[in-house]
C-alpha positions in Angstrom: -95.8 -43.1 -19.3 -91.8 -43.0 -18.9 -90.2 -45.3 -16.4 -87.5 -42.3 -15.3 -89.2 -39.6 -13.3 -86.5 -36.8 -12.2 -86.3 -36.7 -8.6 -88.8 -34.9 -6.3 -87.2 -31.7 -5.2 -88.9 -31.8 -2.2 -87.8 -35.1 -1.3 -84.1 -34.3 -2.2 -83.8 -30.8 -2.1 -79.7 -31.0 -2.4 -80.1 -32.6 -5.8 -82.4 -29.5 -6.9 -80.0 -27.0 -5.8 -76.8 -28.3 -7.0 -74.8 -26.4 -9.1 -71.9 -27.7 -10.5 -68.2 -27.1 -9.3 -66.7 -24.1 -10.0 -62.8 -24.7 -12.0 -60.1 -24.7 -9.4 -58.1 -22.0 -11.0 -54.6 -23.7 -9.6 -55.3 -27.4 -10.6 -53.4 -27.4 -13.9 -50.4 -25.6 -11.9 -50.2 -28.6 -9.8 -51.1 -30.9 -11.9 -48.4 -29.7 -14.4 -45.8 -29.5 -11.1 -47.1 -33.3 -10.4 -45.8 -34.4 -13.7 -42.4 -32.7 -13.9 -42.0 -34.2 -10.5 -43.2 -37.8 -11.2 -40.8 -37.9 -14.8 -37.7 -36.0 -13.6 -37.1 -36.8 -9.9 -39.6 -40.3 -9.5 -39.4 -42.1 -12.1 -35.3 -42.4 -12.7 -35.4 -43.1 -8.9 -37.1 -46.0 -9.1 -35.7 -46.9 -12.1 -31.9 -46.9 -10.3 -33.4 -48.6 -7.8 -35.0 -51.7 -9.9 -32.1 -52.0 -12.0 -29.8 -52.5 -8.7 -31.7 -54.8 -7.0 -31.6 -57.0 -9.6 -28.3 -56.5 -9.9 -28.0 -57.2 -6.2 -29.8 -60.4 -6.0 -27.5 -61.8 -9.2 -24.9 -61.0 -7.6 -25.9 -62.5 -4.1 -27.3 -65.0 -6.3 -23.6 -66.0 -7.9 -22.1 -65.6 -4.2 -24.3 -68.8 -3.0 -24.3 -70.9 -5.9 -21.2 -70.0 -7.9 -20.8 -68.1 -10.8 -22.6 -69.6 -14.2 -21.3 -71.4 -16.8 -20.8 -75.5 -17.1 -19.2 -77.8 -14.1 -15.8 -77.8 -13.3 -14.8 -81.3 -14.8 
């Protein structure tokens, strides 16, 4: 006797009559237009951005506690 039955049809009549999805015929499009959008416009965005901040907060950084570099004897 096997310990997986399939399901009763009659108990779950969805399960019998599924069928799987058809393709979306424009998913690749946008998946493809997702990319190009994400690696050309996104990405160099926040790139600028990260790089700049961090430039920001050294330079605040430096405005508060001086600029590096040993003590002025």
């Amino acid at each position: 006797m096997s310990r997986h039955q399939p399901p009763d049809p009659t108990r779950f009549p969805s399960r019998a009559a599924a069928s799987p999805p058809l393709p979306d015929p424009g998913a690749k499009r946008r998946e493809i237009v997702m990319f190009l959008v994400l690696a050309v416009v996104i990405w160099p965005i926040l790139s600028v951005a990260v790089v700049g901040g961090y430039g920001f907060l050294v330079w605040m950084s430096q405005l508060i506690m001086g600029p590096p570099g040993p003590p002025p004897v």
